[in-house]
C-alpha positions, 0 to 999 in steps of 0.5 A, spaced: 785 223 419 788 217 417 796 218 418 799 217 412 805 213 414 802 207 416 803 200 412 796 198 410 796 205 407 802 202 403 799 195 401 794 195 396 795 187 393 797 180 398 803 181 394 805 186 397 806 182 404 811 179 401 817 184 403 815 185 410 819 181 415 814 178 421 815 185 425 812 189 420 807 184 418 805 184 426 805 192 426 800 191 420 796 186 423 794 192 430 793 197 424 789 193 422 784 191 427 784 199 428 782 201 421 776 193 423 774 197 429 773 204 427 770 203 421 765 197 424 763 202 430 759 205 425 757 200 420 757 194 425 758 188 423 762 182 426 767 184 430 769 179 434 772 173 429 774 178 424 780 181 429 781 173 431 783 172 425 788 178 423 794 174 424 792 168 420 789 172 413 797 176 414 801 169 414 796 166 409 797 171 403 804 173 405 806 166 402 801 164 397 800 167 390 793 170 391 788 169 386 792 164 383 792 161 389 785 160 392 784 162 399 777 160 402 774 162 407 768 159 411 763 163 413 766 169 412 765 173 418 773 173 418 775 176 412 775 184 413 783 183 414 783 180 407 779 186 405 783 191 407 789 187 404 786 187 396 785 193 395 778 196 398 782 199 404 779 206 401 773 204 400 771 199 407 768 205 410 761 203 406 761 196 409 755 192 410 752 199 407 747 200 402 752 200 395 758 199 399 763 193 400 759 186 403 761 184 410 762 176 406 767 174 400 763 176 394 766 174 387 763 180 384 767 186 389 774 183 387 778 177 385 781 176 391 774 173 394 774 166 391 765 164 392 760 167 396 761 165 402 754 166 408 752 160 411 757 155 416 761 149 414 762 149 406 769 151 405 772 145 405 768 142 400 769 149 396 776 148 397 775 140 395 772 141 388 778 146 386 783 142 388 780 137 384 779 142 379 786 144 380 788 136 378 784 134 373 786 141 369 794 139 371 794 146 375 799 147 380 795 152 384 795 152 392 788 151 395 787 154 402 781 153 407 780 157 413 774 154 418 772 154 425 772 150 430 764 151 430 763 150 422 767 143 423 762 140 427 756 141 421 756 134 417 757 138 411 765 139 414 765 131 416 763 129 409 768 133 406 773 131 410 772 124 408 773 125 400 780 130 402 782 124 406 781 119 401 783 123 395 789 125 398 790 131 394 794 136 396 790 142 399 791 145 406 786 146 412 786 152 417 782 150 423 781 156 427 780 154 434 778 160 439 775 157 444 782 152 446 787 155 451 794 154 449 800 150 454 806 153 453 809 145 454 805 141 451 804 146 446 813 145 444 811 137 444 805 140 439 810 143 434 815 137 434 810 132 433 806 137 428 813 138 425 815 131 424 808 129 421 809 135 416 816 132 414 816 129 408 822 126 409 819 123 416 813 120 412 818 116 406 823 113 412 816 112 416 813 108 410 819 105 407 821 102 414 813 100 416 813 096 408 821 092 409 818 090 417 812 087 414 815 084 408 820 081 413 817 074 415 812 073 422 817 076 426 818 083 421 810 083 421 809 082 429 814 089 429 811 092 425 804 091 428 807 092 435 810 099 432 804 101 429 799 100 435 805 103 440 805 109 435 798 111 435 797 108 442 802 115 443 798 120 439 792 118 443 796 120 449 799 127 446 795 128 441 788 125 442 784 130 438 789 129 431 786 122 431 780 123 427 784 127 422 789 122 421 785 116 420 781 120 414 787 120 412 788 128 414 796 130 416 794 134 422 799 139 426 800 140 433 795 146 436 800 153 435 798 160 437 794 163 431 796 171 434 804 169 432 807 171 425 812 167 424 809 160 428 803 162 422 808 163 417 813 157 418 808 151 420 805 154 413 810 154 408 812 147 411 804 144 409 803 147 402 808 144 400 807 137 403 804 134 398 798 130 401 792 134 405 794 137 411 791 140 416 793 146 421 790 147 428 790 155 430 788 157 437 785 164 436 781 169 441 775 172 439 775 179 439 783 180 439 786 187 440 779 190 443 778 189 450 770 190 450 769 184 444 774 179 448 770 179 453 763 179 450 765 176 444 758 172 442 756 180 442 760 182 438 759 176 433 755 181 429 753 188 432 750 194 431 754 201 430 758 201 438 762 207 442 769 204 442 770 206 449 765 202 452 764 197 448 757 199 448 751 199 442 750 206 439 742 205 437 738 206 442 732 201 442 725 203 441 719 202 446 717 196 442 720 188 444 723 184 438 720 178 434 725 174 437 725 177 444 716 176 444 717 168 440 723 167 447 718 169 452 711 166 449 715 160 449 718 160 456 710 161 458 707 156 454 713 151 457 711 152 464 703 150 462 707 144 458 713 139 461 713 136 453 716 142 450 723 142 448 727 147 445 731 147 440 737 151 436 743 151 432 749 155 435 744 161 435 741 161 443 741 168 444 740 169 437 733 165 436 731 169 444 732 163 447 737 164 453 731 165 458 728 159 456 736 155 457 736 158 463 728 156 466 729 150 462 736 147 461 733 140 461 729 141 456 733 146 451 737 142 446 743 146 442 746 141 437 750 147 435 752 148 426 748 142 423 741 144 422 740 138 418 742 134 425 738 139 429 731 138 425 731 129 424 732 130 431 727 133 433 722 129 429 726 124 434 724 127 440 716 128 437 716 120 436 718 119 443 713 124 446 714 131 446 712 138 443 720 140 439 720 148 438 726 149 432 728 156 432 732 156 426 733 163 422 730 163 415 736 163 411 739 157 414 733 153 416 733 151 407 738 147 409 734 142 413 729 142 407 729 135 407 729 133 414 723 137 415 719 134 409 721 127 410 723 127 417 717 131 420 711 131 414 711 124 412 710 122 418 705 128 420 710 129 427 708 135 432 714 140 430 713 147 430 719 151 426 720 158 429 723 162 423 726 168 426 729 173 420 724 171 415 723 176 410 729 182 408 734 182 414 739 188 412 746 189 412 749 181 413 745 181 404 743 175 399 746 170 403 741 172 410 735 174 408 730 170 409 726 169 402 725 163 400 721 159 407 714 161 403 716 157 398 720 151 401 714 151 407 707 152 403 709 146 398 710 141 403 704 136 405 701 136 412 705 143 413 701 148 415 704 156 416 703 162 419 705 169 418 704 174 425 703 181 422 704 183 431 707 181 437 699 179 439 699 174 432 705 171 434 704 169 441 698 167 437 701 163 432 705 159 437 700 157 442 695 155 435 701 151 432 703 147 440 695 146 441 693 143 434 700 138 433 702 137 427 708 139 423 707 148 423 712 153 421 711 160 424 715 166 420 717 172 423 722 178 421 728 180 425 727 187 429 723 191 432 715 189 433 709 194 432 709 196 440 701 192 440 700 189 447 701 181 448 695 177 450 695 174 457 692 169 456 693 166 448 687 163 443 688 158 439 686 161 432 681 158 427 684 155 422 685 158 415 681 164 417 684 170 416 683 178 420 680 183 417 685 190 418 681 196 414 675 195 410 674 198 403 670 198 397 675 198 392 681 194 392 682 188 396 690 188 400 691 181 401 697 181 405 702 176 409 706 177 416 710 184 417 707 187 410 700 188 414 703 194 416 707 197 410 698 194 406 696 198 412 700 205 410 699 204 402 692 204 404 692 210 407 695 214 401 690 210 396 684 214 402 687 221 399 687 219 391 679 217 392 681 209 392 678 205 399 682 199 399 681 193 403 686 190 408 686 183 410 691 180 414 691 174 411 695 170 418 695 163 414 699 161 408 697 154 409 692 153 409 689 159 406 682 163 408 679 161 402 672 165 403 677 172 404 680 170 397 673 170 395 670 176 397 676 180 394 675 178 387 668 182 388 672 189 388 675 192 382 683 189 384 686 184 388 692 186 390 698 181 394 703 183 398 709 179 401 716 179 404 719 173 400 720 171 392 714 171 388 716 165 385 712 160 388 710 165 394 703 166 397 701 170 392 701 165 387 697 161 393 692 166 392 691 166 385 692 158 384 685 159 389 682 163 386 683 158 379 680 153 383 675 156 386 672 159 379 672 166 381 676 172 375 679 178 378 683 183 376 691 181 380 696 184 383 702 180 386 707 184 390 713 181 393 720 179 391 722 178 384 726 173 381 733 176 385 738 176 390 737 182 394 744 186 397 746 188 404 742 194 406 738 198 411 732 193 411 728 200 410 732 202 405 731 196 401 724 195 402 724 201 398 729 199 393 723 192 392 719 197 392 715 194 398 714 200 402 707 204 402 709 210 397 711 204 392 705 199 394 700 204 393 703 207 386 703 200 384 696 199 385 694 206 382 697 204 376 693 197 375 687 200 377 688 205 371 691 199 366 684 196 368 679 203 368 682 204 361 682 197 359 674 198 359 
């Protein structure tokens, strides 16, 4: 039972912070990372970054008036403390849940979360346009964006930067930095310099003084020069990593620890009201509060349900390997056959299964970190020069590399192969991860060919067809655990644009895509008991497609497709635009889905929310059937 005495059960808007002095706000923070570490321990979710920036949330609505004021977070993976401190502390036990609290800001749970944060590196440019907004409409809101280290690095944040620097309208920037350790000396030096940079008073003497020297004549000029250079020639020397941010025109304050209150709250409340952009650099832990995620934090990023004391994962795994895990080791195999394979990912090693091939391959394996863009035009730089790049990229973030993979692989018809790991619904992170658009974005691109591995055999496959043909592949494949089918020893290389024929019927015709050759499968089966024989095909290729196979089912009485992304644009429509083409008429049935976002949620359950699970393909295809029977 919760005791009833505790703050957080007392605050129920950021308005209430106001009133707690910095020790009561430190006991909120530990109550917080309680309530953080009960609830995930059975939801999951990600753990580490939310405890790392308790302290920071607390200071930061402690001195804005939210939602009037705006906080932006990038990502989103830190803001359970903001949750809880917006009203939704009964109701954060559903978290990640299906019909629960989503793990992300989401405009439509509260007031309080300002955009649908999901993908890296976009709140400044969020928190830009507000501003600008803020400006034109003669506001006088503050703007607040929080970022990590990691999400800066991603030339979204670069190009940002730029514009803040050069509009110099007022906003503050957070950089939460958990990977920098702190030095109580040069930390002191940090908060004068930081201090005096944020003074206003201190930038009207500066200026003033800079403008009189060079307005004085050779001698004035030759000053101001020589105490210009001195200045910045100092600041390389104390403070090397506040340059880039000043010369864009960023006032930037030393480094302070982003687990003290009342340094948070004091640095604060002199930046807000600076006046000119102003960035707040905040050492952080990951994981703070919870010794098992401190010491694992990249676990702890995004977790299943766990044993507090241990620290370790509730679930325990089934015989099957995951896709990522039969991807890794397929590829660490065809890498020992082939020294021109390089690996590469963006700040998801571990997450894409690439850890063993880092490890066997370290010369060869590339992590250019949150910048998919970067990572996809570097890959077509490392097909020119000879070698065989493997991109493994997870579905919902390879979409913003769409560009570099039509213009900077496809043109030019490079050897790139796209490993998309999580295609299809991929469960409680919601509509910001789920890999449902990469049919749509793959399928159009000339020179492109796409595979869709129904097992782990097709898989392995896949990949061993898409590095022995060349060219630009994509390979899509769902998060989780695989269909427990043996891997080949030895690989083939599939013949292209031919499909696999699973189960034979006279009946209906299952034309179906990836991991819903299983789900085809299981509605078969149903459709047995009802006197209806359906053929199943695994059809392997969407690009090219099996164009005999759409034939021969146009034959039956139905063609039914079936697919784990948005119809819109899909396979499915592939099939019929064949089948158009090809002169044949057929009765169609095109299952995938639907113009929609899909919400956070068991991927099981939502495949039955979407009706893509057996029961409901089974009974859409009766339903067709008997449209098609009473229509005769």
């Amino acid at each position: 039972m919760k005791d009833q005495q505790r703050i957080l059960d007392m605050v129920t808007t950021p308005a209430d912070l106001k009133v707690l002095t910095d020790e009561e706000l430190g006991i909120l923070a530990q109550e917080i990372r309680e309530e953080i570490i009960t609830v995930t321990s059975e939801t999951g979710g990600h753990v580490a970054s939310s405890l790392g920036a308790v302290e920071i949330i607390l200071a930061v609505h402690s001195l804005i008036d939210s939602p009037k004021d705006k906080l932006v977070f990038d990502v989103g993976h830190q803001s359970y403390a903001h949750k809880l401190i917006t009203g939704r502390l009964d109701e954060f036990a559903t978290l990640r849940t299906y019909g629960g609290l989503s793990g992300f800001p989401k405009p439509e749970e509260s007031p309080y979360d300002v955009h649908p944060s999901g993908h890296a590196s976009d709140s400044l440019s969020i928190a830009m346009g507000l501003a600008e907004a803020r400006d034109i409409r003669h506001g006088d809101e503050k703007i607040v964006a929080v970022i990590g280290d990691a999400a800066l690095a991603g030339g979204m944040a670069f190009e940002a930067l730029n514009q803040i620097g050069q509009s110099q309208t007022p906003m503050v920037i957070i950089l939460n930095d958990n990977e920098m350790s702190i030095s109580r000396n040069v930390g002191a030096l940090m908060k004068h310099l930081g201090y005096m940079r944020a003074s206003a008073q201190y930038r009207c003497a500066r200026d003033t003084f800079q403008e009189r020297l060079e307005s004085s004549g050779p001698f004035g000029n030759a000053l101001a020069n020589f105490g210009r250079n001195m200045k910045d020639s100092f600041k390389h020397m104390a403070i090397p990593h506040t340059m880039l941010f000043e010369q864009l025109g960023i006032m930037c304050t030393a480094p302070i620890d982003g687990h003290d209150i009342g340094l948070l709250k004091e640095t604060l409340s002199v930046v807000l009201d600076a006046g000119v952009p102003a960035l707040v650099h905040v050492v952080t832990r990951k994981g703070a509060g919870y010794a098992p995620a401190v010491a694992n934090p990249e676990k702890f990023h995004g977790i299943g349900p766990f044993d507090i004391d241990s620290g370790q994962a509730k679930k325990k795994p089934s015989g099957a390997p995951t896709y990522t895990s039969v991807f890794g080791k397929a590829l660490v195999d065809e890498a020992a056959k082939d020294s021109r394979i390089v690996a590469l990912t963006a700040a998801m090693k571990g997450g894409t299964g690439l850890d063993q091939f880092a490890q066997a391959y370290p010369e060869r394996f590339i992590d250019v970190g949150i910048a998919e863009e970067h990572g996809v035009a570097s890959a077509a730089g490392l097909a020119l020069g000879g070698m065989k790049p493997v991109v493994a990229i997870y579905s919902t973030f390879l979409q913003r590399a769409i560009d570099q993979m039509i213009i900077n692989c496809a043109l030019p018809d490079l050897d790139v192969v796209f490993a998309i790991d999580r295609a299809g619904v991929v469960g409680e992170d919601g509509p910001t991860h789920h890999g449902m658009f990469d049919l749509v974005y793959t399928r159009m691109v000339p020179h492109m060919r796409v595979l869709t591995p129904s097992n782990e055999e097709e898989l392995v496959n896949a990949l061993h067809t898409a590095l022995h043909k060349g060219g630009p592949f994509a390979i899509r494949y769902p998060r989780g655990e695989a269909e427990g089918v043996p891997v080949p020893e030895e690989p083939v290389v599939l013949e292209e644009g031919v499909s696999r024929l699973v189960r034979e019927g006279k009946d209906v015709a299952i034309l179906a895509f990836g991991r819903m050759v299983s789900k085809a499968e299981d509605a078969a089966e149903i459709l047995s008991l009802h006197g209806i024989e359906a053929r199943v095909v695994d059809m392997r290729w969407v690009k090219p497609l099996d164009i005999d196979a759409i034939k021969a089912a146009a034959q039956l009485d139905l063609v039914v497709t079936v697919e784990g992304g948005v119809v819109d644009g899909g396979a499915g429509e592939g099939v019929l635009g064949e089948m158009a083409q090809a002169g044949v008429m057929a009765p169609t049935l095109v299952l995938g889905i639907d113009d929609t976002f899909v919400q956070q949620g068991a991927p099981a359950k939502l495949l039955d929310e979407l009706e893509l699970d057996g029961k409901s393909i089974a009974k859409a295809i009766q339903n067709r059937l008997k449209e098609i029977r009473s229509a005769k």
